[in-house]
C-alpha positions in Angstrom: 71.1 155.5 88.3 73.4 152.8 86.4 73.0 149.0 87.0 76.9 149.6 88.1 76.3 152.3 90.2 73.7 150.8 92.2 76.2 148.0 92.9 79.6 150.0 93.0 80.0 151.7 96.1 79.5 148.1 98.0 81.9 146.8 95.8 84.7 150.0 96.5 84.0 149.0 100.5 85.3 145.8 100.0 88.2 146.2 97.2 89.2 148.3 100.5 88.7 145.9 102.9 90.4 143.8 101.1 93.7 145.8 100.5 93.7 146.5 104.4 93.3 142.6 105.1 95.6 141.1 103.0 98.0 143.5 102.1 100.0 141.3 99.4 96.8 141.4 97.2 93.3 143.2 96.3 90.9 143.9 93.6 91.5 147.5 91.5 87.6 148.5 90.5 87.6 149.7 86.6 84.6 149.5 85.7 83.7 149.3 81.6 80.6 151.0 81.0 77.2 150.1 81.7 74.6 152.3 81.1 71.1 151.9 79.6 72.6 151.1 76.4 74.4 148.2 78.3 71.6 147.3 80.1 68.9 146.8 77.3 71.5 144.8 75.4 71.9 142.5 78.3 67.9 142.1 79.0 67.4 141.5 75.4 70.6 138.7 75.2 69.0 137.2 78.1 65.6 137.1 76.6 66.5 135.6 73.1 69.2 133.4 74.5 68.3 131.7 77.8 64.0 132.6 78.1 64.5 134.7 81.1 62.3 138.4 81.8 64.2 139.9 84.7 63.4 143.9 85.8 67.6 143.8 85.5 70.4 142.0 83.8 71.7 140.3 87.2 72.4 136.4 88.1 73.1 134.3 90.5 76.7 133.1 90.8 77.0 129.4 90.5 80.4 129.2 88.1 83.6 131.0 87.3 84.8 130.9 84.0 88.7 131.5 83.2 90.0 133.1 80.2 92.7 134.5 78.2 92.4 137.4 75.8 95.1 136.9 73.7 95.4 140.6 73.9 98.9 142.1 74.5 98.2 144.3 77.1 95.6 145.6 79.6 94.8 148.8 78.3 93.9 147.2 74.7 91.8 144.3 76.9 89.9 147.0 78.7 89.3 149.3 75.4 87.9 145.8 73.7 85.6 144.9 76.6 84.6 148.9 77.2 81.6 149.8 74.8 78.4 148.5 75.3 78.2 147.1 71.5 79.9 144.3 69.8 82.3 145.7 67.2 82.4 144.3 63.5 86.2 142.6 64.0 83.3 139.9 66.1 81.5 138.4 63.1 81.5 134.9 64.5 79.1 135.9 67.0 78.0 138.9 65.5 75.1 137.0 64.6 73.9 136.1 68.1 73.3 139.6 69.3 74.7 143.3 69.7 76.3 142.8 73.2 79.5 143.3 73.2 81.5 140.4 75.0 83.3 140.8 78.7 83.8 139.6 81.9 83.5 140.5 85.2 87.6 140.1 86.3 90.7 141.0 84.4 94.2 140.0 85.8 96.8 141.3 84.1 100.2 140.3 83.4 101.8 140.9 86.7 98.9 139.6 88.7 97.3 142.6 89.1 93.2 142.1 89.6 90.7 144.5 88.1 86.8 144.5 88.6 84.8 145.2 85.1 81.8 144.8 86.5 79.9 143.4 89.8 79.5 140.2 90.5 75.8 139.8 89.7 75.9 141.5 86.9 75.4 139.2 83.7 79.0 139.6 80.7 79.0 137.7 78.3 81.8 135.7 78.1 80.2 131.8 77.6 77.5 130.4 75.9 75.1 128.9 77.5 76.2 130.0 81.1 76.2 133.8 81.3 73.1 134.0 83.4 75.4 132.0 86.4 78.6 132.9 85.9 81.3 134.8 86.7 83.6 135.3 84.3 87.9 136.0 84.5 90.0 137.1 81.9 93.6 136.7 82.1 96.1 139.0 79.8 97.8 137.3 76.9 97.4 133.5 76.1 99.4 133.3 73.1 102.8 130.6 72.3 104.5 133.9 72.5 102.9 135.4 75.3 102.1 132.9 77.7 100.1 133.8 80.8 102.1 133.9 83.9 102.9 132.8 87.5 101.6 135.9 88.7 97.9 135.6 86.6 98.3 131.9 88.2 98.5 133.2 91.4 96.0 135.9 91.1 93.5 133.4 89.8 93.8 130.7 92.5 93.2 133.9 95.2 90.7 135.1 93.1 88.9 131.6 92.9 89.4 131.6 97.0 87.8 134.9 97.3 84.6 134.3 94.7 84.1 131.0 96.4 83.8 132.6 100.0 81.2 135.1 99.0 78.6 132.7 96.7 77.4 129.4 97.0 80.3 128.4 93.3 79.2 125.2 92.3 81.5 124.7 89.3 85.0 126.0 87.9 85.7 125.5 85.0 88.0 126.9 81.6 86.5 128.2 78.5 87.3 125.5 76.9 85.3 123.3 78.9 81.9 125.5 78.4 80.4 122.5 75.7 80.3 119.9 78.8 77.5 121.7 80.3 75.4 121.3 77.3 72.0 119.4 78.7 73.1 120.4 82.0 70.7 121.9 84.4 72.5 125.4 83.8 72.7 125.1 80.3 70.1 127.8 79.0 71.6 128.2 75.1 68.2 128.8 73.1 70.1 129.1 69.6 71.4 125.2 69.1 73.4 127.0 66.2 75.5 129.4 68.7 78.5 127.2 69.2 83.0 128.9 69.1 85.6 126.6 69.8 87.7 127.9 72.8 91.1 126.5 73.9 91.6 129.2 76.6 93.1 129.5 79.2 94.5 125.9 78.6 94.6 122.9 79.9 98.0 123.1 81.8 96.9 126.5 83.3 93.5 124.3 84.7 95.1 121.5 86.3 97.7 123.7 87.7 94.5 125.9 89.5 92.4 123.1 90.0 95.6 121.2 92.4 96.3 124.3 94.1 92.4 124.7 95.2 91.5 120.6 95.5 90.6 121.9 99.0 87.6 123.5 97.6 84.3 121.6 97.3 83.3 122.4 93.2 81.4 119.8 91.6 83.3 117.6 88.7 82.4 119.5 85.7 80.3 116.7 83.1 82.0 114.3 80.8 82.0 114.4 77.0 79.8 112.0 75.8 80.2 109.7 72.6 77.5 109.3 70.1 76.2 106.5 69.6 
């Protein structure tokens, strides 16, 4: 039995629940795959990268990370994240392993949720934090393809919902990954495994972070200066 499998039906239970509770908004399951391939690739990632041995590629959730694709649509998101091997349009990171990148959430366009994978399952999505975090990618991102009310929307409900179910200590944007660098969770192994991200913006943080300043997440760490 599949790594997803084993964790699906629980997660079909409550996309339903959730549907019947709150009517205006629930999570679609779409699972990319996640076979053995998928799950060697993510016990050997977490291995080389963050000095951890587990039986299976699961974590604890302690952070969501927000994203944008900057992928058009859904269906070319979904077809990008899908196989279980990084394709060769990756070479930045092509070096730092065969995995192929996702995430655990994708909210499309209209605000529309869909579950890649279960929540304890490891994606990679961030350096450094994959083996605690949940990761949400948002359709779009571009100057001419903006992510929308509805993704904000989606997200802050989203963020709500994660947040009731683990003990989330941080949220934080892609962009913000670096700050956690000789953190406690930081677990990077390669100190030459570094991308610069901008996503999903600041503008689309602050405007999550007020509508959740309710919530109890720790400040994420300050940049520090060299000295």
């Amino acid at each position: 039995m599949t790594a997803w499998k084993r964790l699906c039906f629980p997660a079909f239970l409550l996309s339903a629940m959730l549907f019947s509770c709150s009517g205006s908004r629930s999570i679609t399951d779409r699972p990319i795959q996640f076979g053995e391939e998928r799950n060697q690739l993510s016990l050997h990632y977490m291995s080389e990268h963050y000095g951890l041995q587990p039986e299976t590629p699961t974590i604890e959730p302690r952070m969501i990370v927000l994203h944008h694709t900057v992928i058009p649509t859904m269906e070319q998101t979904f077809a990008a994240f899908d196989s279980p091997t990084l394709p060769d349009t990756r070479p930045e990171i092509q070096g730092a392993g065969s995995l192929n990148v996702s995430a655990h959430y994708l909210v499309d366009r209209d605000g529309t949720i869909y579950r890649l994978l279960p929540d304890t399952l490891m994606a990679r999505h961030t350096i450094g934090l994959n083996h605690c975090a949940i990761g949400v990618e948002n359709v779009g991102g571009t100057p001419d393809l903006p992510l929308t009310r509805a993704q904000l929307k989606a997200n802050i409900w989203l963020v709500k919902h994660l947040k009731a179910q683990y003990d989330i200590e941080y949220l934080i944007g892609h962009q913000e990954y670096s700050l956690f660098e000789g953190h406690e969770l930081w677990l990077e192994k390669d100190a030459g495994y570094r991308t610069k991200k901008d996503d999903p913006g600041k503008k689309f943080m602050r405007k999550v972070r007020r509508a959740l300043k309710n919530l109890t997440f720790k400040p994420i760490p300050k940049k520090t200066e060299p000295q």
